[in-house]
C-alpha positions in Angstrom: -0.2 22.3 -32.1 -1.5 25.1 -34.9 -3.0 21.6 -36.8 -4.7 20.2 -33.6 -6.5 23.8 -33.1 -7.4 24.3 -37.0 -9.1 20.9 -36.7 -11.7 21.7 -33.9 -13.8 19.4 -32.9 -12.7 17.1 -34.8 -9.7 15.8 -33.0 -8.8 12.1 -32.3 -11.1 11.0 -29.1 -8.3 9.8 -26.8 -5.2 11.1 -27.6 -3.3 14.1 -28.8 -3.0 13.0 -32.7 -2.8 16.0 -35.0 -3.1 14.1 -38.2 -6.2 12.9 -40.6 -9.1 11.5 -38.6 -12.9 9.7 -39.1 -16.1 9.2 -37.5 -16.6 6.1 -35.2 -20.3 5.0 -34.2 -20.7 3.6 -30.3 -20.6 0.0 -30.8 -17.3 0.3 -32.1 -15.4 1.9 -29.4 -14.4 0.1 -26.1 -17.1 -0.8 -23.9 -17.5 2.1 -21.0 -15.9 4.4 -23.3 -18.3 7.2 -22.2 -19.0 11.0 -23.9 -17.4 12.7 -21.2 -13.9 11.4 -22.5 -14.1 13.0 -25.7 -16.7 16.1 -25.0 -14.2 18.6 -24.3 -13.7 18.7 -28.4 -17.3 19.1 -29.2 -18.8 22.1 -30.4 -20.4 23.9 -27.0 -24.6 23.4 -27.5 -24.6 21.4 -30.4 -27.9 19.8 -30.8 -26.3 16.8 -33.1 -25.5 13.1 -31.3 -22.0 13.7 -30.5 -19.6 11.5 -32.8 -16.5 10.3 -32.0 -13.6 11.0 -34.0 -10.1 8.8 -34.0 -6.6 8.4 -35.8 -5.5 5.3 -37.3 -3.8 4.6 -34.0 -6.3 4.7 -32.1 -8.5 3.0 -34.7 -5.7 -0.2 -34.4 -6.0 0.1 -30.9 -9.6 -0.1 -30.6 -9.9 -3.3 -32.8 -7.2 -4.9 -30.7 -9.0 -4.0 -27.2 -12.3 -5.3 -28.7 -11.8 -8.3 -31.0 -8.8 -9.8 -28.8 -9.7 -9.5 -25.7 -12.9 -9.4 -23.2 -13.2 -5.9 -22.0 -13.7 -5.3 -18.6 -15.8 -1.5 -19.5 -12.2 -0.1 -17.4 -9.9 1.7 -18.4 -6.7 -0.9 -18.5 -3.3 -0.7 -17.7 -1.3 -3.1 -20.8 1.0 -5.9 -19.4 3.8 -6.0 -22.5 5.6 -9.4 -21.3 9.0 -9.8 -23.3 11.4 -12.5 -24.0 15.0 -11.9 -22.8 16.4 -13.4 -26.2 14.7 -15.5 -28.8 12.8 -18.2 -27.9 10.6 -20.6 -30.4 6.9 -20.5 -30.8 6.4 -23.6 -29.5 8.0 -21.7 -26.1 5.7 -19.1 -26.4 2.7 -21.2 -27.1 3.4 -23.1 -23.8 3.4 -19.9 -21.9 0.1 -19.0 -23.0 -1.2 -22.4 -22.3 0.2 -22.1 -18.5 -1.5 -18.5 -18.9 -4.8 -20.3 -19.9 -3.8 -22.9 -17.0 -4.6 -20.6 -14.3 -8.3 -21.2 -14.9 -8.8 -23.7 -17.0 -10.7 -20.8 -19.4 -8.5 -18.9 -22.2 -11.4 -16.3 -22.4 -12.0 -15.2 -18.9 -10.5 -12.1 -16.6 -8.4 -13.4 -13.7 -7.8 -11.2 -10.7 -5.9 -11.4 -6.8 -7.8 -13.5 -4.8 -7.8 -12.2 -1.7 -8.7 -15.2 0.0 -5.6 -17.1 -0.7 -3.3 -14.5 1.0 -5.7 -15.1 4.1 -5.8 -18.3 4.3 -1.8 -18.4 3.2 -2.8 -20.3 0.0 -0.8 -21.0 -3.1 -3.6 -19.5 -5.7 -3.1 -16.0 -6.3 -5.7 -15.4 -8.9 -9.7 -16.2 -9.2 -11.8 -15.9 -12.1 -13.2 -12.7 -12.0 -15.9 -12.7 -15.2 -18.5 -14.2 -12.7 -17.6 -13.0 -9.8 -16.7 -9.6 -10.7 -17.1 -8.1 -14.3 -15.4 -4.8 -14.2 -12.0 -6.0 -13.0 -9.1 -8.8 -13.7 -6.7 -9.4 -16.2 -7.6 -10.2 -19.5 -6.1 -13.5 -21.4 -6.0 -13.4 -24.8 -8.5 -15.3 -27.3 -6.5 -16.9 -29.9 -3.7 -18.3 -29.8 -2.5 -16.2 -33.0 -2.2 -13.5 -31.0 0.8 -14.8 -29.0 4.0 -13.4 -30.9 7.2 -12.1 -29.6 5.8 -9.8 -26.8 2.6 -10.6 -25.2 0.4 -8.2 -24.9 -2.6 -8.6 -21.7 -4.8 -5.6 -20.4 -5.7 -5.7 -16.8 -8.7 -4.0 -16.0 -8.7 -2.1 -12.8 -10.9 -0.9 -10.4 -9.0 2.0 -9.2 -9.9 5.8 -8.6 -6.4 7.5 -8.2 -3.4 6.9 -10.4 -1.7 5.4 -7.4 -4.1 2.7 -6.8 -4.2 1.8 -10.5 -0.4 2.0 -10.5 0.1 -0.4 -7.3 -2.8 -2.7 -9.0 -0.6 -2.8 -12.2 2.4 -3.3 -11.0 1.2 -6.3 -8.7 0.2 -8.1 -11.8 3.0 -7.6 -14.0 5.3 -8.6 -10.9 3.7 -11.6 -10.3 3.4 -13.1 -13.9 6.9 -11.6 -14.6 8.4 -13.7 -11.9 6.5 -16.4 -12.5 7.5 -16.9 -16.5 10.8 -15.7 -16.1 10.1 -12.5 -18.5 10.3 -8.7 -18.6 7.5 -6.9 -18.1 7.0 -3.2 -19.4 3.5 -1.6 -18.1 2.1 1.2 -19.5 -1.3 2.4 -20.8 -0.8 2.0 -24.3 -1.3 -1.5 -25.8 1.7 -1.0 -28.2 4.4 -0.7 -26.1 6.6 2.3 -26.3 10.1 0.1 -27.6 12.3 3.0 -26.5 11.9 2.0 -22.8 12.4 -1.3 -24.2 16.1 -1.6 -22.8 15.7 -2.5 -19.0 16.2 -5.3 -17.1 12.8 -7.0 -15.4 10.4 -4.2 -14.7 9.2 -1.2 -16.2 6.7 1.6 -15.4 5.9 4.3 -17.8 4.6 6.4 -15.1 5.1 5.9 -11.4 3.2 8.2 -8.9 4.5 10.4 -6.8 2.7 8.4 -3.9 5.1 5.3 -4.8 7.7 7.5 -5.3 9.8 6.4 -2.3 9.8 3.0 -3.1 10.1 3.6 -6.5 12.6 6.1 -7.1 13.3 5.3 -10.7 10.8 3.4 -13.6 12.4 0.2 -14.0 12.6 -2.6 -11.0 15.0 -5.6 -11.2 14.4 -8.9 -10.1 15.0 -8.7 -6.4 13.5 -5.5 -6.1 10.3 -6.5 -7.6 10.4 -9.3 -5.8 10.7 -7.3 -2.2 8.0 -5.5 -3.4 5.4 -8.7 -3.7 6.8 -9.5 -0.3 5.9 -6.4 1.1 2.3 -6.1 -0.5 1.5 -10.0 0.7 2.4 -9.3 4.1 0.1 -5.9 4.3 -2.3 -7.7 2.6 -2.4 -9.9 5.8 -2.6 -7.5 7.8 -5.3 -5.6 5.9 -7.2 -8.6 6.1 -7.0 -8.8 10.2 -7.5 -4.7 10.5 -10.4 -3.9 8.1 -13.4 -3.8 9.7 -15.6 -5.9 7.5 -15.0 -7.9 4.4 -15.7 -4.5 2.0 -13.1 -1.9 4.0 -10.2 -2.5 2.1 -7.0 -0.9 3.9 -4.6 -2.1 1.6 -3.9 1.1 -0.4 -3.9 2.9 2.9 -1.7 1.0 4.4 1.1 1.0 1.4 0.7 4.9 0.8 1.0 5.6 4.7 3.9 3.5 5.1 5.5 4.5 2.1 4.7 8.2 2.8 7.2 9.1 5.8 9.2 6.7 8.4 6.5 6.2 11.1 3.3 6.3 8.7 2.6 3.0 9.0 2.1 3.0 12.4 -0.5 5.7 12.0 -2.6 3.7 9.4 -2.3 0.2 11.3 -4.0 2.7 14.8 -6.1 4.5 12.4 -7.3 0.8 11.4 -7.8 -0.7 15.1 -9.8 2.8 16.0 -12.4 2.2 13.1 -12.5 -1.8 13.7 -12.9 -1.2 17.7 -15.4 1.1 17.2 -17.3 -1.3 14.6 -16.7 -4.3 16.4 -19.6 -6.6 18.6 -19.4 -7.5 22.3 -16.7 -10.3 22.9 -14.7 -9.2 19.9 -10.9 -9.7 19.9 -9.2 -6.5 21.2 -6.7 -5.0 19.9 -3.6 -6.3 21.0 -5.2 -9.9 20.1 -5.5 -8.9 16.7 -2.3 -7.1 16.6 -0.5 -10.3 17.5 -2.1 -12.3 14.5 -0.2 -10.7 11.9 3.0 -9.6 14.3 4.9 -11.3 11.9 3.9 -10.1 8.8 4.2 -6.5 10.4 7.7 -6.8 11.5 8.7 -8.0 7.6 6.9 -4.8 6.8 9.0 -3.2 8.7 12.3 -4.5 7.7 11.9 -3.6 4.1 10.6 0.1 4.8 13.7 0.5 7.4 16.0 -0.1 4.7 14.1 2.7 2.4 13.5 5.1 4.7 15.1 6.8 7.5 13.2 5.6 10.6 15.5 2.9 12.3 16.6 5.5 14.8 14.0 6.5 15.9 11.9 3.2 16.1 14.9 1.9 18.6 14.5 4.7 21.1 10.5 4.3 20.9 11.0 0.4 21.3 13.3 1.0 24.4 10.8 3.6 25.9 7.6 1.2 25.2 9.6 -2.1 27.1 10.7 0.6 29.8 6.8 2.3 30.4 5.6 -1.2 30.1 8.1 -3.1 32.7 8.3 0.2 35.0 4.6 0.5 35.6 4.7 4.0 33.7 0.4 3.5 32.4 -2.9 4.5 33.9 -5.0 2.1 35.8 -6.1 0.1 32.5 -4.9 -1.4 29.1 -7.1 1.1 27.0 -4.7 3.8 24.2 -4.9 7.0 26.7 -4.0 4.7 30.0 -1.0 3.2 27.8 0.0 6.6 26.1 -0.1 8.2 29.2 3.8 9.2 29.8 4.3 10.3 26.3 0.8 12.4 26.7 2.1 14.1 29.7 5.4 15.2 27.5 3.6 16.8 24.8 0.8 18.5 26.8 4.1 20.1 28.6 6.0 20.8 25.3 2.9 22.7 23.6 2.8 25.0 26.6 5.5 27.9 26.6 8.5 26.0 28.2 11.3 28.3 27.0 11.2 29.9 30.6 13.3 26.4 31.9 16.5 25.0 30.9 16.8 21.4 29.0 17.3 19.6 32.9 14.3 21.4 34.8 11.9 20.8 31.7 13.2 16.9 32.6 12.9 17.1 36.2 9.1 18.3 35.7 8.1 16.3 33.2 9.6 13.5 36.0 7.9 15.0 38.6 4.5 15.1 36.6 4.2 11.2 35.9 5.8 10.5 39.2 2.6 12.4 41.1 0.1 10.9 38.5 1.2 7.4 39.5 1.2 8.3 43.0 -2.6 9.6 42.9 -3.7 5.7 41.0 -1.7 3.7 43.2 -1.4 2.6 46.7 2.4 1.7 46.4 4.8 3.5 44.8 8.5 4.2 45.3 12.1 4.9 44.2 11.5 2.5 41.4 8.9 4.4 39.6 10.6 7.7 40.0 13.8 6.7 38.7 11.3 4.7 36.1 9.7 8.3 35.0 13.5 9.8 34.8 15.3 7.7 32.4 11.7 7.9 30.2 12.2 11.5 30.2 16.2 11.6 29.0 15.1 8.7 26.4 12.7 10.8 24.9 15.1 13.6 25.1 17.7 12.0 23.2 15.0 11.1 20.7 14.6 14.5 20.3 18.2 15.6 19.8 19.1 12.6 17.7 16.3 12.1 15.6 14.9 15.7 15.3 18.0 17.8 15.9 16.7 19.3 19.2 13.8 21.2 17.5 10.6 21.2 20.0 9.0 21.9 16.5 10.1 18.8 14.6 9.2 16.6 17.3 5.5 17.8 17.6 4.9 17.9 14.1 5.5 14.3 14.2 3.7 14.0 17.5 1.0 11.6 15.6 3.2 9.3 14.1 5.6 8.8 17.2 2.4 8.1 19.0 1.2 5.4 17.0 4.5 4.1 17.0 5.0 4.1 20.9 1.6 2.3 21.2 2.3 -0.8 18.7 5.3 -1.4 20.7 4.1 -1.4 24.1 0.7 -3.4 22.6 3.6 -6.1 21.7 5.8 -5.8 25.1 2.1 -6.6 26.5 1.7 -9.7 23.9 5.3 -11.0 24.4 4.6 -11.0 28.3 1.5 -12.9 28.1 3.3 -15.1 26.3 6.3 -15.9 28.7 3.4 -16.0 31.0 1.3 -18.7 29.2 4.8 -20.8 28.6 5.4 -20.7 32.7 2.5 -22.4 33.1 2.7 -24.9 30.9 6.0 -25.4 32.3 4.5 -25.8 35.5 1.9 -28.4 34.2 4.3 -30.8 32.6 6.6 -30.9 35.5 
């Protein structure tokens, strides 16, 4: 520390090095490399050009970034790719030929092409040079740069450390898996060798964002392999939620989910707000485009259920949706409010000062309430619908004391999420009915 202070302003540009350093001019420094990385260790008003000063590491690591590979003017993330044991050159040199196979062009960046997970294609990567400079990963020039670990920078376009992190990991995954190496990812292209003991995947810094499905730095096979399966199927149904072509929902939708049991739910309604409300006349509604990527939802769903702790809860909300659905318990149309309606009226109650009524007349009002409210929209109602609106209430009452301990205040801090949750399964007790609706009839037409 007292040598990094005593040499003021002349400390190594992008690191913490306390030893012996030089001047570097612009052009030989990584491309985007910009004053405000290194301006904090300048002398306050100087009037000079402001020079950049760097170790011998960093020196090493600037030639590598600039004469081996095509920089993207990014800061990247380094993909160290490691053998398991020894294998011959000749078995490296066929990697990086099925590297330079992906294109057809060893000095190009390559990046996730969108495109292919919509239209459920093989091709994972594009070239990205052309297309888009600032982002892909970067293959290596020569061929004399292949050795015992392989070393490739991916250039991201990311602006929090957990979008660069999900980024990163994506593409170490997915070449990992596909050339049958360990991976270990980390922002420094020479790979720090005391992590070097792991068994697929490693991170050198996972997020607190990705933190619950992360809960440790390294990743083996099958778990790196859930995780590709659980960013292709969001990446589906980013691709039927954004709004347009630009809105990107993926990040949201993994941070969301990822964040607490039912936080998916809120992203994918978030998502159908913003594309209704952008959408043209005639547009697919919501449940429509809800049932175009059911599938890749419920897969979602199965992997975050056995992460977090929200399969208790989703059954009860399941069991009140098919019950409000089948019993009639909605407003006169198929629009949110008319199909939130009973679990409205129970939170409007529980945010007014209830503690006047025991646990069975809060349930007999809250019966009451929906009961009258249907009455007033509808010409014929009966027993049905009252005993209907009863076992709603006890469901969500033994929600409550299973899932939230019997804490009013629990419940309604989660009053968004169990909302969002509710209406995705009554949107798909509404698509599964249409469905046994639309099989009747063609029934009915073959016979």
């Amino acid at each position: 520390m007292s040598a990094y202070i005593e040499g003021r302003h002349q400390q190594d540009c992008s690191g913490a090095f306390a030893g012996t350093t030089e001047k570097m001019l612009s052009p030989q420094v990584p491309d985007g490399m910009q004053v405000q990385q290194f301006s904090n260790r300048l002398p306050g008003g100087a009037p000079i050009e402001p020079k950049r000063y760097i170790s011998a590491i960093a020196r090493e690591q600037f030639f590598i970034e600039r004469i081996v590979f095509r920089s993207g003017g990014k800061k990247a993330a380094y993909l160290h790719f490691m053998p398991r044991q020894f294998i011959p050159w000749v078995q490296l040199d066929l990697i990086k030929q099925e590297l330079g196979g992906l294109l057809g062009d060893q000095d190009a960046l390559l990046g996730i092409d969108d495109a292919a997970f919509k239209e459920s294609q093989q091709k994972l990567f594009q070239e990205t040079f052309r297309v888009n400079k600032g982002r892909g990963l970067s293959l290596p020039r020569f061929a004399e740069t292949v050795a015992g670990v392989i070393t490739m920078p991916v250039y991201l376009e990311a602006e929090t450390a957990g979008e660069r992190s999900l980024q990163a990991l994506e593409y170490g995954a997915r070449l990992a898996l596909a050339f049958n190496l360990k991976v270990l990812i980390s922002e420094a292209v020479i790979p720090p060798l005391t992590a070097a003991d792991f068994d697929f995947l490693y991170s050198d810094g996972i997020p607190w964002q990705l933190a619950a499905f992360f809960p440790s730095r390294t990743l083996s096979r099958a778990e790196a392999q859930e995780f590709l399966t659980l960013l292709d199927a969001l990446r589906r149904v980013d691709m039927a939620l954004r709004k347009d072509i630009r809105d990107s929902l993926l990040l949201e939708l993994v941070l969301e989910g990822l964040s607490r049991p039912l936080g998916l739910f809120t992203a994918i309604d978030r998502a159908l707000e913003r594309k209704a409300r952008a959408a043209k006349p005639g547009a697919p509604d919501s449940i429509w485009v809800l049932g175009s990527v059911a599938r890749e939802i419920e897969t979602v769903l199965a992997i975050l259920e056995r992460r977090l702790p929200m399969a208790t809860v989703s059954n009860y909300l399941k069991e009140m949706a098919a019950l409000a659905w089948q019993g009639g318990l909605r407003g006169k149309s198929l629009e949110r409010n008319s199909l939130l309606f009973p679990l409205n009226t129970i939170y409007d109650y529980l945010r007014r000062d209830v503690a006047a009524f025991d646990r069975d007349a809060q349930q007999a009002v809250l019966a009451e309430y929906i009961f009258d409210y249907l009455e007033r929209i509808r010409e014929h109602v009966g027993q049905r619908q009252a005993e209907n609106a009863t076992a709603f209430v006890a469901l969500f009452y033994r929600l409550l004391d299973d899932a939230f301990q019997g804490k009013i205040n629990r419940i309604m801090d989660a009053e968004k999420d169990i909302k969002a949750a509710f209406l995705y399964y009554v949107r798909s007790q509404i698509k599964q009915a249409a469905e046994r609706k639309q099989n009747q009839g063609q029934e009915v037409a073959v016979q």
